[in-house]
MITOR-693811 format. One record per residue: residue in one letter; z, y, x of N, C-alpha, C in turn. Coordinates in steps of 0.001 Angstrom, whole numbers, padded with zeros to 6 digits, always signed. Atoms other than C-alpha are relative to their C-alpha. Example, Ala and Ser with C-alpha at 12.3 -4.5 7.8 and 13.67 -1.06 7.14 Angstrom:
! MITOR-693811
a+000000-001190+000890+007800-004500+012300+000000+001200+000900 s-000060-001190-000820+007140-001060+013670+000730+001090-000770 
! end
This chain:
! MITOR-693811
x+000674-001170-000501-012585-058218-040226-001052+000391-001021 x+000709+000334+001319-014259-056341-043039+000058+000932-001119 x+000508-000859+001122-014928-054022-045785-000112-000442-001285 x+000225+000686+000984-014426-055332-049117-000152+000355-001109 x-000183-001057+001050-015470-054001-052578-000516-000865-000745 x+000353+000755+000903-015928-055375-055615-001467+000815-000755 x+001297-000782+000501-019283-055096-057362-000707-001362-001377 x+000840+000712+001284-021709-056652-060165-001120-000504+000261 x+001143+001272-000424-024197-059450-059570-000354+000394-001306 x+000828-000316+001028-026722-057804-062473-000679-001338-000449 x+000654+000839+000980-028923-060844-063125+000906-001030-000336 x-001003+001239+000612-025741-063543-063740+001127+001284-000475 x-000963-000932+000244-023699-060305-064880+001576-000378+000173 x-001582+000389+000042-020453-061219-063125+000446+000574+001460 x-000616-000194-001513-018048-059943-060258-000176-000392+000888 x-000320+000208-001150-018649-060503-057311+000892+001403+001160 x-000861-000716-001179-016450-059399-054078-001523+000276+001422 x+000968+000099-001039-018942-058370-051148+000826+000795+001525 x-000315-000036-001459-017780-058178-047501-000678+000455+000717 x+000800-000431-000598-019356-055674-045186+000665+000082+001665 x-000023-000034-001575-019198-055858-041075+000255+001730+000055 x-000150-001588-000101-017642-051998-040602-001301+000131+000965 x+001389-000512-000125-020338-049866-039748+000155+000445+001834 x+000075-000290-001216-018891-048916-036372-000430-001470+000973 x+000211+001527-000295-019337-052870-035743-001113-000480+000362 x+001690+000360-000018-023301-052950-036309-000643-000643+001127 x+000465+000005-001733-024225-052951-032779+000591-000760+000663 x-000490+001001-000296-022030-055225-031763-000065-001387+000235 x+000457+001412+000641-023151-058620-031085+000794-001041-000042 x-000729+000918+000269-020169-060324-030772+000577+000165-001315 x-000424-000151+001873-018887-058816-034161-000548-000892-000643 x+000477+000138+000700-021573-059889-035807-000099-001614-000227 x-000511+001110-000096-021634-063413-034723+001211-000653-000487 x-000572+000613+000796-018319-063760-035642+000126+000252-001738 x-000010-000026+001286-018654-062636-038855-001128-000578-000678 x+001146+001152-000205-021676-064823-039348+001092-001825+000175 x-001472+001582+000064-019002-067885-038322+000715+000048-001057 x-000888+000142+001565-016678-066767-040998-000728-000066-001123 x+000177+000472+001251-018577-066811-043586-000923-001458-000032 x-000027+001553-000191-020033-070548-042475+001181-000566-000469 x-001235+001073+000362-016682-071541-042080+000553-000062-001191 x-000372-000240+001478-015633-070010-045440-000731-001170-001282 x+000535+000526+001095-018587-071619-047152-000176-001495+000334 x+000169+001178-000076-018264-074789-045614+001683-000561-000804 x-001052+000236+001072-014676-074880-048099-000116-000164-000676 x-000435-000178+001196-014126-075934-051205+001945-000619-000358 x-001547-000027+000535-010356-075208-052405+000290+001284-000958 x-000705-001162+000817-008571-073212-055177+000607+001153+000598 x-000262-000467-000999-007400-071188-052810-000560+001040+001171 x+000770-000381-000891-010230-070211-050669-001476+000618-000796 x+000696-000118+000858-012868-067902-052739-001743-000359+000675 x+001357+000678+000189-016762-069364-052933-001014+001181+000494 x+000929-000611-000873-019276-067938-050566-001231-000127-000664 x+001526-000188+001145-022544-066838-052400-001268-000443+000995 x+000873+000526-001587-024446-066280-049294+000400+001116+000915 x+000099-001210-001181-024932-063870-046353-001041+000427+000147 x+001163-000764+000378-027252-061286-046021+000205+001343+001011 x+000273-001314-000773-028606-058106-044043-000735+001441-001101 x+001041-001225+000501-029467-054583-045691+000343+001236+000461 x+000071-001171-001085-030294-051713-043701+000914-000066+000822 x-000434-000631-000972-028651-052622-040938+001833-000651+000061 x-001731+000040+000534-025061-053765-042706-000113-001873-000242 x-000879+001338+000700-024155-057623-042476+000580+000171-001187 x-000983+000331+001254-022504-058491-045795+000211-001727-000358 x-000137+001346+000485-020945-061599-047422+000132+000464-001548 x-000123-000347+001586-021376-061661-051298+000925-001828+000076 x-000446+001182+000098-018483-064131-052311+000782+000159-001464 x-000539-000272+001178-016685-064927-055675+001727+001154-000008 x-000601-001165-000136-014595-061792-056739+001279-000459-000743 x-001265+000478+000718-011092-063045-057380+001272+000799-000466 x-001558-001066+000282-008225-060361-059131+001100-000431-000032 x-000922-000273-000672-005219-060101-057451+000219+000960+000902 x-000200-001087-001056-003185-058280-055133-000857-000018+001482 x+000472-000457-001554-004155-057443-051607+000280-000471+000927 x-000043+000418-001150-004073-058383-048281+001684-000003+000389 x-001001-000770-000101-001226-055902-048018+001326-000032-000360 x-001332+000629+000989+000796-056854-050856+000400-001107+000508 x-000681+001300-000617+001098-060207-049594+000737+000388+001057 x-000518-000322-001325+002051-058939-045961+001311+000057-000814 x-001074-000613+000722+004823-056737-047946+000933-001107-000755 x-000913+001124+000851+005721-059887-049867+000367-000846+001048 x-000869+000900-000598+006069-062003-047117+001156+000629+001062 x-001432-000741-001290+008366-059658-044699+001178+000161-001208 x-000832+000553+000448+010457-060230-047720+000737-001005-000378 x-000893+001463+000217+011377-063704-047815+001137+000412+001282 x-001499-000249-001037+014946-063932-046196-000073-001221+000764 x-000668+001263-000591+014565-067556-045146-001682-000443+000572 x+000751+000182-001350+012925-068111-041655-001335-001248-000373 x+001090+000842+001042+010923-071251-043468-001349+000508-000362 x+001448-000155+000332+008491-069477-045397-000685+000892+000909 x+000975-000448-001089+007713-067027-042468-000563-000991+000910 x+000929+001169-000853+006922-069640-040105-001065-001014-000659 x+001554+000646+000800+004590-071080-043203-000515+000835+000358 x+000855-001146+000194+003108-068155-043549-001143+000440+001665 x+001025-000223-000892+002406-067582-039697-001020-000807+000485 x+000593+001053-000849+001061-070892-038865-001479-000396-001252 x+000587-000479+001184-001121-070352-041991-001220+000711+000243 x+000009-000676-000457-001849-067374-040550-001176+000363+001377 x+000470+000300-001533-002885-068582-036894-000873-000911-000113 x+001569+000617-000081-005331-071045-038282-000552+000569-000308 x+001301-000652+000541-007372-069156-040192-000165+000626+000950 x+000823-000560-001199-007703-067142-037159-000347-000740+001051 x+001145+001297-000745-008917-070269-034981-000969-000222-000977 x+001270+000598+000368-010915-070828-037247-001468+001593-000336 x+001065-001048-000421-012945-067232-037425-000107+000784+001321 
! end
């Protein structure tokens, strides 16, 4: 859940990715909470796999997560890539994959 844009950490001059709580979300206090959990749970990871949580933060109003900004495809692309595997296998990786990370935010 999330807003994601890449941007520039000026005093270590390097990419970061930053994660914003949509704005219709603000007010929300269960939103915010969980997005507050995810990025705990995120930064309580370390794996190749899983990108590095900077910190969390409030400005004017906008939750954000500043986390390391990793290039690759998209959310999307993957989706698109996985409704192409032909063999039932890697979808059922993929969902159960899938279904934790959402127990776990």
């Amino acid at each position: 859940m999330g807003v994601v844009y890449k941007a520039e950490e000026a005093k270590l001059e390097r990419n970061i990715a930053l994660k914003f709580l949509p704005p219709e979300l603000t007010e929300d206090s269960e939103a915010r909470e969980r997005f507050v959990r995810e990025a705990k749970a995120a930064a309580a990871l370390s794996h190749n796999h899983i990108c590095t949580v900077f910190e969390i933060g409030e400005e004017e109003n906008q939750l954000f997560i500043a986390m390391e900004c990793i290039d690759g495809e998209s959310l999307e692309a993957g989706e698109a890539l996985a409704r192409g595997f032909k063999e039932d296998g890697y979808r059922g990786a993929l969902q159960s994959v899938a279904e934790m990370l959402a127990a776990r935010s």
